[in-house]
N, C-alpha and C positions, 0 to 999 in steps of 0.2 A: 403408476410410474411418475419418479420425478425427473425433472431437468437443472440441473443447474448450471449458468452460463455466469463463465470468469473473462471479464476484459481484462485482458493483461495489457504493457507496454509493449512488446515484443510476439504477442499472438492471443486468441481467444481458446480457452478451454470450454469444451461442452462435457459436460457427468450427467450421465443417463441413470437412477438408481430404484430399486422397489422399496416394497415399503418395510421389508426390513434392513433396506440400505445399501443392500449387496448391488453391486457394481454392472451392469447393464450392457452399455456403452462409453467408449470415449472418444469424442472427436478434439482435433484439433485447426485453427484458422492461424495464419502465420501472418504479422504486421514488421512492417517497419517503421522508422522515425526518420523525422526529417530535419536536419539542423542545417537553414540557410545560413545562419549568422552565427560566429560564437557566442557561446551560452543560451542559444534557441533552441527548442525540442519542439516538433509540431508532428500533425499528425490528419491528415483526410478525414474527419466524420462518418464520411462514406463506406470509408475501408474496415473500418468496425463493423459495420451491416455485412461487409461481404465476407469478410472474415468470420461473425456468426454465422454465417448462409453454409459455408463451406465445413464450419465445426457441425452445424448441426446436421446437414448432408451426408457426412460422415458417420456420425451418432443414426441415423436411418436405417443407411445401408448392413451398420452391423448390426442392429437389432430391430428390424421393421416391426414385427407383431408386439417388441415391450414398448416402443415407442406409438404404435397407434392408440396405445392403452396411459397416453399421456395425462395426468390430471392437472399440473402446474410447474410454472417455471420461476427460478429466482434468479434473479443478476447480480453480481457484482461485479466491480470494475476497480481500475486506475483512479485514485481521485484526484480531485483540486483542477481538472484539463475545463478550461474556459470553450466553450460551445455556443458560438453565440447564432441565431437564427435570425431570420427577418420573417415576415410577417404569410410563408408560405412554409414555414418551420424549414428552410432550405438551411445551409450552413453559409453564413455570409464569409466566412476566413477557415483557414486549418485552426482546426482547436490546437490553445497553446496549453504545454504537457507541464503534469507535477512537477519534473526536473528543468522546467526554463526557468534562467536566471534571469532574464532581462528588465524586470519592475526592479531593480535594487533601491531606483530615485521613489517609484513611486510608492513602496513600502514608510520611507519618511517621509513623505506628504500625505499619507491615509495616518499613518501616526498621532500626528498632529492635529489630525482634522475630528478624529471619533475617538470614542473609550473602547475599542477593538477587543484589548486588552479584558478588562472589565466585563462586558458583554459577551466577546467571542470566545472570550477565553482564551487566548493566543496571542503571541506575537505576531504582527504582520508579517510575514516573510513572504519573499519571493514565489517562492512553490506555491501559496493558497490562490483560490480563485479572484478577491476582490483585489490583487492590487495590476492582477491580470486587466482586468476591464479600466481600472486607471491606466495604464498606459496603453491600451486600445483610445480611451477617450482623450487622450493626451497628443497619441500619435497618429491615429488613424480615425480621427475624427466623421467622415461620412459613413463610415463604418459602424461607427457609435450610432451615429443617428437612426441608422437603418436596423439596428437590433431589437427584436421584439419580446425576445427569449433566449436566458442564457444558462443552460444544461450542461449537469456536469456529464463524465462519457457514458457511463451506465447508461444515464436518461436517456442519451439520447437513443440509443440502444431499445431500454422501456419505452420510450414512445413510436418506436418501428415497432413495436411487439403489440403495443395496446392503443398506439394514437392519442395517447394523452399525454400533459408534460404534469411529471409526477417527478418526485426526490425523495429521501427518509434520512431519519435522522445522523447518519452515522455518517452519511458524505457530506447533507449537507451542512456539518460540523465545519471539516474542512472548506467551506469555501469565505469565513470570515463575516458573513452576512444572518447567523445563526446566532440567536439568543439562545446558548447551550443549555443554559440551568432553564428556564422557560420551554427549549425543544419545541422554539418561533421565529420565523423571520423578525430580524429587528429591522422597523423602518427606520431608526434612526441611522444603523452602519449601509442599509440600502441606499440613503439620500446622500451618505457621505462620499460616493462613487459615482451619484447622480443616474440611481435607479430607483424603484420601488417595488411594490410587491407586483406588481400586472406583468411584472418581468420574470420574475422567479416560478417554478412549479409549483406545483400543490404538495403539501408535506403528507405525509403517514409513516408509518411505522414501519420497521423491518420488516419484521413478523406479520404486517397484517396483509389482507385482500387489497392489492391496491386497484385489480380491472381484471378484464379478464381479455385473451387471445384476439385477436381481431379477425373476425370470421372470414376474411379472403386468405389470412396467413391459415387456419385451421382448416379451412377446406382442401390449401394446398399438399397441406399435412397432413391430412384424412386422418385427423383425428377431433374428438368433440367436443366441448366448450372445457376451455384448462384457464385458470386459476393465475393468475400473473403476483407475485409477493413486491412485496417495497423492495426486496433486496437489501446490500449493504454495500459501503467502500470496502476496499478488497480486505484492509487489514481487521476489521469488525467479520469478515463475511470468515475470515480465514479464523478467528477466535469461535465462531459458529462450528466452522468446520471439525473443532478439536475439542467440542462441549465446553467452553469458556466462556462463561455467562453468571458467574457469581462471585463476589468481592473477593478479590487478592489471588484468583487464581493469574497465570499468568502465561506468557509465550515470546520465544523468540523466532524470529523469521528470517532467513537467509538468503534474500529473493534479488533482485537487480539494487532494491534500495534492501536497509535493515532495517527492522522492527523491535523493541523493548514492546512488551505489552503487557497492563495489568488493567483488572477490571474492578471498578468502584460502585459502591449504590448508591452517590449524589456527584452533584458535580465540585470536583476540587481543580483552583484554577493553579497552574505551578513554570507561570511566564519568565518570573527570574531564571528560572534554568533553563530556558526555552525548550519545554515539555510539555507535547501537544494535549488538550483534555477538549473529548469529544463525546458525543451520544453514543452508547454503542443501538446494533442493530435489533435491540429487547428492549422491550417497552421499560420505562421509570430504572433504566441501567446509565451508567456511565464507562468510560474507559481514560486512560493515560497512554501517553506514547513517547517515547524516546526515539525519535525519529534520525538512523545515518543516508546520504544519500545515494551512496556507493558502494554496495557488499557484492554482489556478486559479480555486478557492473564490474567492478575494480580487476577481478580475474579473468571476463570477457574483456577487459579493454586491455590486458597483457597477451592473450589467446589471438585478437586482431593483430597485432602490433607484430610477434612473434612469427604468427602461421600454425602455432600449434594449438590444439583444444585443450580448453579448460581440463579435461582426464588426463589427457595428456601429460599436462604441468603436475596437476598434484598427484602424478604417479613418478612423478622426479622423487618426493620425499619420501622420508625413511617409513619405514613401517610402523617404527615405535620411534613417538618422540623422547628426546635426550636432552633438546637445548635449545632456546631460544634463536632465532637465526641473526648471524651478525649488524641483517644489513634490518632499518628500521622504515617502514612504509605510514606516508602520512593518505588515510585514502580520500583526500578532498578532489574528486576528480570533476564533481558538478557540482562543487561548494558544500557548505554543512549546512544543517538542520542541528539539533540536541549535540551539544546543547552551548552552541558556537553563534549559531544564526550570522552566519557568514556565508551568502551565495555567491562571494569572489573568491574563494577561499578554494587554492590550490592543492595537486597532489604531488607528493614527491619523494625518491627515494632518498632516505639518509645513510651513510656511514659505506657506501658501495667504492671496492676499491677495486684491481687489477684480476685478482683470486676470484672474486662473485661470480656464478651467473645466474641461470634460470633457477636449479633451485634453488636457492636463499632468496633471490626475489619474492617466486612464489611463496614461499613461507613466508617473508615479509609481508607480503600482499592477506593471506590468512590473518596472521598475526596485527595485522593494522587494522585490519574491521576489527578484531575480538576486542583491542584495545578503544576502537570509536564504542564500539557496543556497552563499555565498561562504563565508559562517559555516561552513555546512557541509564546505567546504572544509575551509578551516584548521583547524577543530576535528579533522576527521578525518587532515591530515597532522601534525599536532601530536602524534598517537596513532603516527605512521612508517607511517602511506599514502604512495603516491606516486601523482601523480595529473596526467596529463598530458594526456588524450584520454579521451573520454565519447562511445558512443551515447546517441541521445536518445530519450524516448518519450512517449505520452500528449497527451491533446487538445492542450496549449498548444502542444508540441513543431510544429504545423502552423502555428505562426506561423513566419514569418520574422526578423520585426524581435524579437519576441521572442528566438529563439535568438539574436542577434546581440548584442543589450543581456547575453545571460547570458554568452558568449564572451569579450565584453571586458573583464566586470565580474568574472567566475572565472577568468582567465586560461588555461582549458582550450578544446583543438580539438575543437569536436563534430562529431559522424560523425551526417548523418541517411539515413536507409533511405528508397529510394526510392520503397519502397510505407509506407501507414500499417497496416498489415494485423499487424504487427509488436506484440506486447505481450502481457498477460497471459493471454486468449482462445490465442494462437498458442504462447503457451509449457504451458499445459496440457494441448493437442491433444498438442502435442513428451511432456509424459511421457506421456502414454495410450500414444504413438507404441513409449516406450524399453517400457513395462508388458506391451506387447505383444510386444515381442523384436525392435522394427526397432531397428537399430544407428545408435549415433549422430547421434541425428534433430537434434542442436544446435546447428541451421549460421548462419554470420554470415549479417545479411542483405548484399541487392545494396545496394552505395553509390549513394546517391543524391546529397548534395553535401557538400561540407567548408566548415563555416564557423569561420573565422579570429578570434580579439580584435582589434578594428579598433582599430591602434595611436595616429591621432593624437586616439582618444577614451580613452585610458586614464587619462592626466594626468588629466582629468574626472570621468571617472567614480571613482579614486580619492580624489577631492576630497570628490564626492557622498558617499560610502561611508562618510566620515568622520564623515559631521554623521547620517548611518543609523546610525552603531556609538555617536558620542556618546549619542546617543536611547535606544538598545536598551537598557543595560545599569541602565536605569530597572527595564524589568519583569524585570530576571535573577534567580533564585533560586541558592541555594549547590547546587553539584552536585559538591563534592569532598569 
């Protein structure tokens, strides 16, 4: 049996799976965020541990005897969340979350200071880990002093599982301290934050053995020495999950943030369009990402606001789409990423008059991810992606009308998998699977359906699109 364990933003998943993959158990752990400040996202260290405690308790109780028969666990999580520890691996602060915006200053002072760029392969941006610990070191200086170890949330996660601080390439891509093409700490962007390597984990691979269970947690778990994997950042872990592990296959993700994803077999760096290039979780791999930070956020944050649920809304719209909706949604609601790199950068409805309500927002709201998604497109074949066909993933991905609105508005065939069982939970299990010595656990899922660009809505929708890009380039920051 394997395990794999998904840190998400909003709760932890546990996949319990055999070894031909069939589904076991599933637990789940339920998280919240905490934003004292506008544009802060934090989050307790701790609440992640109890949050697995509570997924995998749950993965127990429905399946004791496939679970005593444990062999290894994989993790993936949330990346970029700054974890800093002091010198009892205690968490000295709330880890600050992928969606904090508050380093805007210290991203153009990490700019200036290193070749980021060049090295990291990335744009500083707000969201990554090092400009996190710049304004830790900026503002909260006894804080600085006192960190000994700064893990991203997986880790910290893997080091409750194995007692060690370990990282793999795919996360710690995103924390900007990663010689990507090399797949090495660079001491030179470590000293440019005023850290060095005694600070960071120990690297390996996705895919490989990085420890094994730590015998107080396996005894508690009556079961016998299991096999702990490098793991992966959740969007590498969810490319696992859907057998996407060889050049130009590709995936879209529809989860709190959006995902562009395409995989490469060296590193191509493509900062002008601010399009993120990272390790993926398979040894001598690479990946790109066209990164939005608002997709399904944007419909949870109508669903708050309103009092009705997300089903709710999108059971307002018609069954078969007919027309673009009048009203136009910019979804900058925690700022952009891909390919804008603007983390002050607002959301807001256009063209809403007396006639609007719920539905046409919601369709706006739909319609304004597909449209950021788009960006992600172009921005990323701008860089020489080629980009024709997309598996899909992530809560939104179970809409329907959803995928269709993004088909016709990106001009790509999406491939949905027939089960939803498919993502970053299934692709962690998959490396514990490879950590463990089963061979090529990376398999596509079963096709479930193919959805097309509905062509007599294209006219339209590029029309829409127009007066979305007019808008955008409001909140754009220089990213060349």
């Amino acid at each position: 049996m394997f395990l794999g364990l998904d840190l998400g933003t909003s709760g932890v998943k546990a996949l319990l799976v055999d070894d031909a993959q069939r589904i076991m158990a599933v637990g789940h752990g339920n998280l919240t965020v905490e934003r004292p400040h506008p544009g802060w996202s934090e989050q307790n260290p701790d609440s992640w541990i109890e949050a697995v405690q509570t997924a995998i308790a749950e993965v127990r109780q429905a399946a004791p005897q496939a679970f005593a028969a444990l062999k290894s666990i994989g993790v993936s999580g949330q990346m970029h969340g700054a974890t800093l520890l002091d010198d009892r691996d205690r968490p000295l602060r709330p880890a600050i979350l992928w969606n904090d915006g508050r380093s805007a200053e210290e991203c153009r002072i990490l700019e200036d200071r290193a070749d980021f760029r060049g090295i990291g392969g990335n744009i500083v941006m707000a969201g990554f880990t090092a400009p996190k610990l710049e304004w830790v070191r900026r503002n909260e200086p006894e804080i600085f002093a006192r960190t000994r170890k700064v893990l991203l949330p997986k880790d910290y996660v893997g080091l409750w599982l194995t007692g060690r601080h370990m990282s793999e390439m795919s996360d710690a891509s995103g924390t900007l301290w990663l010689d990507v093409s090399k797949r090495d700490w660079s001491e030179l962007l470590l000293e440019a934050t005023g850290l060095n390597r005694s600070h960071m984990p120990d690297l390996v691979e996705g895919s490989d053995q990085a420890d094994k269970l730590r015998t107080d947690l396996a005894s508690e778990w009556g079961v016998g020495p299991v096999v702990v994997a490098g793991g992966a950042g959740d969007n590498a872990a969810t490319a696992c999950g859907l057998g996407i592990t060889a050049p130009g296959e590709a995936f879209i993700s529809l989860g709190t943030s959006g995902v562009l994803f395409t995989v490469t077999d060296r590193f191509i760096a493509n900062t002008k369009n601010a399009v993120h290039s990272f390790c993926h979780a398979i040894p001598r791999t690479w990946h790109q990402m066209g990164v939005i930070l608002s997709a399904t956020d944007s419909l949870n944050w109508l669903s708050e606001i309103t009092g009705k649920s997300p089903e709710a809304l999108t059971a307002l719209l018609d069954a078969e789409l007919s027309a673009p909706s009048p009203v136009t949604f910019l979804p900058y609601l925690s700022g952009e990423r891909t390919p804008h790199n603007a983390p002050e950068a607002t959301g807001s409805f256009l063209g809403l008059k007396r006639e609007h309500g719920l539905k046409e927002m919601t369709q706006a709201i739909l319609e304004g991810v597909a449209f950021a998604l788009d960006d992600c497109r172009l921005a990323m074949e701008n860089g020489g992606a080629e980009l024709n066909t997309a598996w899909v993933a992530g809560g939104g991905s179970q809409s329907t009308t959803w995928l269709r609105i993004v088909a016709t508005v990106t001009g790509l065939t999406l491939k949905v998998p027939q089960t939803g069982a498919q993502g970053a939970a299934l692709g962690a299990a998959r490396l514990g699977m490879a950590a463990a010595g089963i061979e090529n656990p990376f398999l596509s899922p079963t096709m479930g359906m193919v959805i097309e660009p509905e062509a007599d809505l294209i006219g339209a929708y590029k029309s829409r699109q127009a007066c979305f890009r007019k808008a955008a380039p409001a909140a754009k920051q220089q990213t060349s």
